[in-house]
Every structure is written in structure tokens, then in C-alpha cells.
Steps between C-alpha positions, in 0.01 A plus 500: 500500500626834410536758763269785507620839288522837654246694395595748254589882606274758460558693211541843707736343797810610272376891466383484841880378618648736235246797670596384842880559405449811382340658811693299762841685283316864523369459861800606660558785252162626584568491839826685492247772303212495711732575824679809311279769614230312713545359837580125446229435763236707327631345134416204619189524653356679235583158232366278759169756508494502132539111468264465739182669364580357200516142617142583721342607166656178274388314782146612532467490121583182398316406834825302632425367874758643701546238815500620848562160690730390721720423308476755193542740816825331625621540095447866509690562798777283364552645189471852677791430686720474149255838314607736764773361692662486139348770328564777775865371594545523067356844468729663730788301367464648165593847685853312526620264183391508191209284295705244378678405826159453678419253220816321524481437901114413448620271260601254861140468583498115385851434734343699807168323409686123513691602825186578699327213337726285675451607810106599448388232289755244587598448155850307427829684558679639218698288265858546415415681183225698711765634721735594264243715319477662825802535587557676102241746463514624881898562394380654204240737735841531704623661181197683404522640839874595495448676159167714622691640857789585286289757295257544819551554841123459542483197276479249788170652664334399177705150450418387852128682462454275175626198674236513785240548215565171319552329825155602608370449120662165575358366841147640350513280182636209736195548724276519237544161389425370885147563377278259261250702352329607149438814416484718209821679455317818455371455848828394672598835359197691623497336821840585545526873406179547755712391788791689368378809368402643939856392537653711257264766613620537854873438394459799297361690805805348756777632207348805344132562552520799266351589142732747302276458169684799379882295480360226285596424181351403232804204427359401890185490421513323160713199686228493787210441248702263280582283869167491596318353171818331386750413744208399742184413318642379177798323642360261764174422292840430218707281793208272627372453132857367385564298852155310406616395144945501569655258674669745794810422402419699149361804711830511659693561219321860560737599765790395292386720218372819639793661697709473161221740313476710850847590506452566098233663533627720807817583301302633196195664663649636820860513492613276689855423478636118442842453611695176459537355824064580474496281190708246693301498785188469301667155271577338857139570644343387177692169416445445927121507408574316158667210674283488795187476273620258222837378670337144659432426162789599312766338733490139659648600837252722592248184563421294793818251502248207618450489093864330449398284798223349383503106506490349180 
């Protein structure tokens, strides 16, 4: 008997995965922009606002149920942890390095992730070729680092400010998938921004709590809107739609390919300077995720060693 076939991919997963490339490589470019003459507290809030009444009004019109049990609750308040525990520790980082560095260390979410997911989830230690891929692309962020606070005395407020983002984004993702539930990805997102959006509020009252309308600019403002509807709205609907069709290995390849357009894209559009010990900083973090995403099946010594034990 023949095994089963997969079932064929949707025809628009690939333009949804190309679409979710493109806004995960402008995201922090936007948010560099957003921050330039509004409050990062208030340039926040105001996407989460915007992404919010959208999501209310998608939601009510397409008549979506939006889940308020247990544990739909419990997913909310997960996910929250990662929106704006990462979002607000990103937002004022962007005061600090530039658009394509913040990619780059984001780009470590899937290490962090597996290190708490041993301890959280109680998944198996890393294998050999696991922990070398650690142990390249956090020398390459060693790099990265050494290059930014040689051009920056400020620069590691934002690299240490970006690392407790992804390390929240991280444990939120990780304690996400403690929780079996289905729901529509449109309400995970609503659901989520609902708990978050208070949050952001009162953050923006505790660090500013003031309304210069009269400073913004019209670059701000542009990158606010464009968050909201795309980096939000767009995005996550874009993420959860791929994740349902993709094997996750395939999403992954995401954070291998968005910091390289970031930093191009931050070089062209705002200015920011690549140096050489950057661009060697940024090889070693990106073969580091390379190898720790595809390395167990590229190389034989990365598997369990019970294989060549096996009684025959």
C-alpha cells in the first residue's frame, strides 16, 4: 500500500511567504522611523490602536467568533508577554542602533526559543551541531556588538534593549505552545492586541504621558499607519496562514532571510553605515542560524549516537 501524499500547497502560501518577508525586512525600518520624532511609547501605542480597530471591524464583519475561554484567555496573556515585552523594549532600542542590527540580533529568536524550550518544555538538549551554531552566531553577535560600540558609545543600551526583546518574544512563543487550542489566527491576533493595547497605554503614561502633535512628522506618521495595517494586521494574519500550510521548519528560513534585506534596506533608505567587522558579524550569526536549522540534517554527528548502536 502506498503511503498517503501531502496534500498539495495552496496556490497563495508562496505570495503569502514572499509578503511575509517583505514586511518582517521593513518592520524594523519602520520602527527606527516611527520613533524619529514621536515618543517610542506613543509610536507604539498608536499601531497597536490602529491594528486594533481594524482587527474589531474584520472581526465583526466576517462574523469570526473571537474565544474568551479559559484557555483562549491564558493565550492572550501569553502572547502579550512577547507584543509588549518585545515591542516596547524594541522601540526604544531603535533610539540606539540602527534597523539592520535589530534585525540581525532578532534573527536568535529560534536559539533563545530552543534554550528555554529545554528547560520549559523539557525538550532534548542540544546536539553537537546545535551547540556549535550557538556558540557561532552568539560570536558573530560578539562581533556585531564590538563593531556597533566602536562607532557608538550608546550602542549597547539598544544591543542589550534588543536582546531582552527577543528573549521575551522568545519565552512568549515557548509558552504559547504549552497551550492546545484552535482558533482563528485573526482572533489570536485580536485577542491579543486587546490585552496589549491598556498595556501600551499606561507604559506610555509611566515614560512620557505627553502629546506634542505639533513635533510629528509626517515620515512618523506614515511608518505608524504602515505598522498598524501591515506590520500588525497584515503580517500575523500572513504568519499563521503560512504556519498552517509550511512545515515550520520552512517558516524559519524567514529569520534567516530578513536581517540580510534589513541591513540592505537600512543602508539604502536610512543611511546606515555597514562596516566590515558588521558584515562579519552578520555571516557568523546567519550561518549559526543556518546550521542550527538545517545542520542535523546535513552532518551525521549531529544525531543521536544510539543510531550507530543499533543491533543488527
Amino acid at each position: 500500500m502506498s503511503s498517503p501524499q501531502e496534500p498539495p500547497i495552496p496556490p497563495m502560501v508562496p505570495f503569502a511567504f514572499v509578503l511575509g518577508v517583505i514586511i518582517w525586512s521593513t518592520t524594523p525600518l519602520g520602527i527606527v522611523w516611527s520613533s524619529e520624532s514621536v515618543h517610542p511609547t506613543m509610536a507604539v501605542l498608536l499601531r497597536m490602536l490602529i491594528a486594533l480597530v481594524l482587527g474589531l471591524v474584520m472581526i465583526l464583519c466576517s462574523r469570526i467568533r473571537l474565544p474568551v475561554t479559559p484557555n483562549a484567555l491564558k493565550l492572550y496573556a501569553f502572547s502579550t508577554i512577547g507584543m509588549v515585552g518585545g515591542m516596547l523594549l524594541s522601540y526604544f532600542a531603535a533610539r540606539y542602533i540602527g534597523s539592520g542590527t535589530l534585525s540581525l540580533i532578532f534573527g536568535l529568536a529560534p536559539i533563545i526559543s530552543g534554550l528555554l524550550a529545554q528547560r520549559m518544555l523539557n525538550e532534548p538538549a542540544f546536539s553537537k551541531i546545535r551547540l556549535l551554531a550557538f556558540a557561532i552566531a552568539f560570536t558573530g553577535l560578539g562581533v556585531v556588538c564590538f563593531d556597533r560600540l566602536g562607532n557608538d558609545n550608546n550602542a549597547w543600551l539598544g544591543i542589550s534593549l534588543t536582546l531582552g526583546a527577543v528573549t521575551l518574544f522568545s519565552l512568549s512563543a515557548v509558552l504559547v505552545k504549552t497551550i492546545s487550542i484552535s482558533i482563528h489566527p485573526l482572533a489570536s491576533t485580536v485577542g491579543t492586541l486587546s490585552f496589549s493595547t491598556p498595556l501600551f497605554a499606561l507604559a506610555w503614561l509611566v515614560f512620557d504621558g505627553t502629546l506634542p502633535v505639533e513635533t510629528w512628522q509626517p515620515k512618523s506618521l506614515y511608518a505608524i499607519v504602515y505598522l498598524g495595517i501591515i506590520g500588525s494586521l497584515v503580517a500575523s494574519v500572513a504568519y499563521f496562514y503560512i504556519l498552517q500550510h509550511l512545515r515550520a521548519s520552512t517558516v524559519t528560513l524567514v529569520t534567516l532571510i530578513t536581517p540580510a534585506f534589513a541591513m540592505m534596506l537600512g543602508t539604502l533608505l536610512n543611511g546606515e553605515t555597514i562596516s566590515l567587522h558588521l558584515l562579519a558579524g552578520a555571516a557568523l550569526v546567519l550561518s549559526g542560524l543556518t546550521l542550527y536549522q538545517f545542520g542535523e540534517r546535513w552532518i551525521p554527528m549531529g544525531r543521536d549516537k544510539k543510531m550507530s548502536h543499533r543491533p543488527g
